[in-house]
C-alpha positions as CSV (number, residue, x, y, z in Angstrom):
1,X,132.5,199.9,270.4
2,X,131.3,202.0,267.8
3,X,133.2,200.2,265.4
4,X,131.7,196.9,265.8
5,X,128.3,198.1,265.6
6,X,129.0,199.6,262.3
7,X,131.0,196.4,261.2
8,X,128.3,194.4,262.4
9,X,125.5,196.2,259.7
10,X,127.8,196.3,257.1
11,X,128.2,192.6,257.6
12,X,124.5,192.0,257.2
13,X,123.8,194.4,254.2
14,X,127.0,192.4,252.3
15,X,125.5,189.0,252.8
16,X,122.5,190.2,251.4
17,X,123.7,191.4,248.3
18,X,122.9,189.6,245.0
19,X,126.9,188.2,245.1
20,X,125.9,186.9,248.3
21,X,123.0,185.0,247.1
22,X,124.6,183.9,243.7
23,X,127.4,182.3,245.5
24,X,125.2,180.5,248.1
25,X,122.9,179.0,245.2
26,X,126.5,177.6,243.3
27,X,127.7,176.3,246.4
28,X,124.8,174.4,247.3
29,X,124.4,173.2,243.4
30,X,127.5,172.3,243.5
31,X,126.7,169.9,246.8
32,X,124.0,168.7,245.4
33,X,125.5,167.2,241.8
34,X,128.5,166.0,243.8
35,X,126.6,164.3,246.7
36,X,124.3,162.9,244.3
37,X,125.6,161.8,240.8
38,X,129.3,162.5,242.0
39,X,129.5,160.3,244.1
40,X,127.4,157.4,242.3
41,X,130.0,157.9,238.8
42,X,133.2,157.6,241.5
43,X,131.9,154.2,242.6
44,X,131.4,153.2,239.1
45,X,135.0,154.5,237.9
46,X,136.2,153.0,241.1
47,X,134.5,149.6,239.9
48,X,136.0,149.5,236.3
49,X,139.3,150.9,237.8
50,X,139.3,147.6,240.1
51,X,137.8,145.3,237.4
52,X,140.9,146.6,234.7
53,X,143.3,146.4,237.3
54,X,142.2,142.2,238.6
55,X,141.9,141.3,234.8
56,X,145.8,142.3,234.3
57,X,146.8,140.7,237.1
58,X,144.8,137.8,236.2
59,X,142.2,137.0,233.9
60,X,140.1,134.2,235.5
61,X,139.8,136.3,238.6
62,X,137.6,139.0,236.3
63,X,135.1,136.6,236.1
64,X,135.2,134.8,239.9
65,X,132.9,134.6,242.6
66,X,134.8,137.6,244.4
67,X,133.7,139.7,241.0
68,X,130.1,138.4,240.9
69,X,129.2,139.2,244.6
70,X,131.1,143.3,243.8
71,X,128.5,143.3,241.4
72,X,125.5,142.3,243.5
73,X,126.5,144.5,245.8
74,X,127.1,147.3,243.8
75,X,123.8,147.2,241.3
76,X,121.6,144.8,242.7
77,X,121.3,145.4,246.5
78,X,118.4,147.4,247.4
79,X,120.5,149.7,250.3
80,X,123.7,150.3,248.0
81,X,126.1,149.8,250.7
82,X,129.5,150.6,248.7
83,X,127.4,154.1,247.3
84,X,126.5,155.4,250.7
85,X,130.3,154.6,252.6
86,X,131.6,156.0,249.7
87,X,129.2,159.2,250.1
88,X,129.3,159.2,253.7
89,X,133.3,159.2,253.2
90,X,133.1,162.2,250.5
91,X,130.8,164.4,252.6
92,X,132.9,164.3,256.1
93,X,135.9,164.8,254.2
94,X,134.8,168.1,252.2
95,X,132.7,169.0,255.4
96,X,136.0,169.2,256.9
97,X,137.7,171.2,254.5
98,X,135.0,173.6,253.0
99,X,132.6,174.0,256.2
100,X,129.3,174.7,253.8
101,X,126.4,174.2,256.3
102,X,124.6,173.9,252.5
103,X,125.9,170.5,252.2
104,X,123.2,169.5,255.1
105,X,120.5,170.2,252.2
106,X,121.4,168.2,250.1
107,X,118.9,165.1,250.8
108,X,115.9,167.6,249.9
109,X,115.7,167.4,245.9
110,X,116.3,164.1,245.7
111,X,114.4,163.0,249.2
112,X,111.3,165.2,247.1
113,X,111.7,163.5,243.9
114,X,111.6,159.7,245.3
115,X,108.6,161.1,247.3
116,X,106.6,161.5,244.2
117,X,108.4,158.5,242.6
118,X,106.7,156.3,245.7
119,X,103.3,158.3,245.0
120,X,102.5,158.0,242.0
121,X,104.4,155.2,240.9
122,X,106.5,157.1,238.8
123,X,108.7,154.5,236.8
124,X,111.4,154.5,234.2
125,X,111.2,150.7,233.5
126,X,107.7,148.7,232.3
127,X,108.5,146.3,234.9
128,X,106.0,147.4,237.8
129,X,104.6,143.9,239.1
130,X,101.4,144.2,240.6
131,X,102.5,141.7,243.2
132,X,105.5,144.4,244.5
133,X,103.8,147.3,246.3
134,X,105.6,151.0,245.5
135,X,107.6,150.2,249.1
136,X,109.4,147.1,248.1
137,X,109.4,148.4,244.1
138,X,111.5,151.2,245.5
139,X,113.0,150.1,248.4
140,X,113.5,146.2,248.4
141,X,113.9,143.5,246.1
142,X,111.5,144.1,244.3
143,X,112.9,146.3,241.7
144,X,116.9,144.6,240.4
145,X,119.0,146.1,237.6
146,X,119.4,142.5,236.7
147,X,115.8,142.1,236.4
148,X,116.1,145.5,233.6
149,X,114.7,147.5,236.3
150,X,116.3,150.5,237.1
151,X,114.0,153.0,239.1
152,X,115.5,152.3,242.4
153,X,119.1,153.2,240.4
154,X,117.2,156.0,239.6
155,X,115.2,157.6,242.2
156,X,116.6,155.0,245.5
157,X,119.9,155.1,245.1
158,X,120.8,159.2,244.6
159,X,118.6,159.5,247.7
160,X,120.6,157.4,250.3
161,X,124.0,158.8,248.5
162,X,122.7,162.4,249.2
163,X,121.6,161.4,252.6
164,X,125.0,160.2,253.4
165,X,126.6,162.5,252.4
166,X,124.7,165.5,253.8
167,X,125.4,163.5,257.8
């Protein structure tokens, strides 16, 4: 009995050493880049890995309909479908293997930094109509990388891959 007791405190006092602490902040920054920007640079290299691989099998199907919609759907849909499965995939699976309850966090920074995006109309491209209201700038159709208008690549999309990967 007196054993555990003594374990027990001497558990406590390690996990609040400066090690402790150091390796909780890496793992957790290490969540956050990979549920973030990880996992929005895999669906890209997945993209041009799929795009390479159709045009040697055949190159009029690089530029068909099939091609066309991947990339409405992967740029210019406001809910980036393909960028939260594929976050939503990446999360369970290194929630499985790793077990980091940090990786439920990860929404915050970017959750925070859309926040003040929406509130102050923070944007990256000139394009801010005054007929789009912040809601549908950032989260509709009212902001399209076709359109040169990137703020919900930049603010939207990291959010909902973040999200999906911290469930």
């Amino acid at each position: 009995m007196r054993s555990r007791v003594g374990s027990t405190s001497q558990m406590s006092r390690n996990q609040k050493s400066g090690g402790y602490w150091v390796k909780s902040a890496l793992v957790f920054v290490m969540h956050q880049v990979i549920g973030t920007e990880g996992v929005i640079w895999l669906t890209i290299l997945g993209t041009f890995l799929l795009r390479g691989s159709i045009t040697l099998m055949h190159e009029a199907w690089a530029h068909s309909a099939f091609m066309r919609a991947m990339h409405l759907i992967l740029s210019n849909t406001p809910f980036f479908p393909v960028q939260i499965a594929a976050g939503a995939y990446l999360g369970w699976r290194l929630y499985c293997r790793w077990r980091h309850r940090s990786m439920l966090w990860v929404w915050i920074l970017p959750g925070v930094v859309l926040a003040y995006a929406v509130s102050a109309l923070l944007t990256v491209s000139p394009y801010l109509s005054a007929e789009t209201g912040p809601i549908s700038h950032y989260f509709g159709w009212g902001c399209r990388a076709d359109d040169r208008c990137y703020d919900q690549l930049f603010f939207t999309q990291p959010f909902y891959t973040s999200v999906a990967y911290s469930l």
